[in-house]
Each structure stands twice: as C-alpha cells, then as structure tokens.
C-alpha positions, 0 to 999 in steps of 0.5 A: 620481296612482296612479303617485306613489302608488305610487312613494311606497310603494316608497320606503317599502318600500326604506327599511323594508328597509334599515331592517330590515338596519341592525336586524338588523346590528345585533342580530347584532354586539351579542349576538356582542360581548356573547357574547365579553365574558361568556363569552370566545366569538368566536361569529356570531349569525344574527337573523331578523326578522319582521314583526308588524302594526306591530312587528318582532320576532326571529323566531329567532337561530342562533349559530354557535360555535368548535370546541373550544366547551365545552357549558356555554359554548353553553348559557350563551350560548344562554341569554343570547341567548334571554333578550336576544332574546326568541326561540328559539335554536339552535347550529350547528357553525361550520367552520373 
C-alpha cells in the first residue's frame, strides 16, 4: 500500500514539474512577444518560479537585451516586465 502511495506522489511530482515548465515557457515567450510589439525589442526573459504553500509565484525574471538596446527601452521594458510579473527584474548583456 506505502509503494502505490509512494508511486502516486511521484506522478504528481513529475506533473507539477512539467506543470511548472509549461508556466514558465510560457511566461517567458509571452513577455519577450509583448516586449517586441510595444517597445520593437527582440529580448529573452529568463522566469524563476518558486513555490509558496499552495501557489506559484515568479520569484525573478532577467531580460537579456540586444546590443545597441537604448537605456530608455531597457527601463521601459524593465518597468513593463515588473509591472506583469510582479517580481523583481534585472537586465543582462546579451552576446551576440
């Protein structure tokens, strides 16, 4: 009884994972499409979820911008990214 217990938890374990990849996936793809409509910027968003009890929340986001990337397009996207996740956001220097 403890073993299909136990193989039940790990199911759920698997799923909630790939669960967890499918959300962040998704966040990433949606703020990078929103980024290049609004502000005309190809950038890569990395999302870090965490776990709280019940919820999931986004624990950080890293944009990675272009080269040539004015200032006034990383803060507005910066802004915008932090406004939709709600967490805190940082840049990187994307390498060509």
């Amino acid at each position: 009884r403890s073993s299909a217990a136990s193989d039940v938890y790990k199911r759920q374990d698997v799923l909630e994972t790939e669960i967890l990849t499918q959300t962040k996936a998704r966040l990433e793809e949606y703020c990078a499409v929103q980024c290049r409509q609004q502000f005309g910027l190809d950038i890569r968003v990395t999302v870090t979820l965490e776990k709280a009890g019940q919820q999931v929340v986004v624990k950080k986001a890293v944009a990675a911008f272009p080269a040539g990337c004015t200032a006034a397009q990383k803060q507005a996207a910066l802004s915008f990214l932090q406004q939709t996740l709600g967490a805190p956001t940082a840049a990187e220097e994307s390498t060509p």
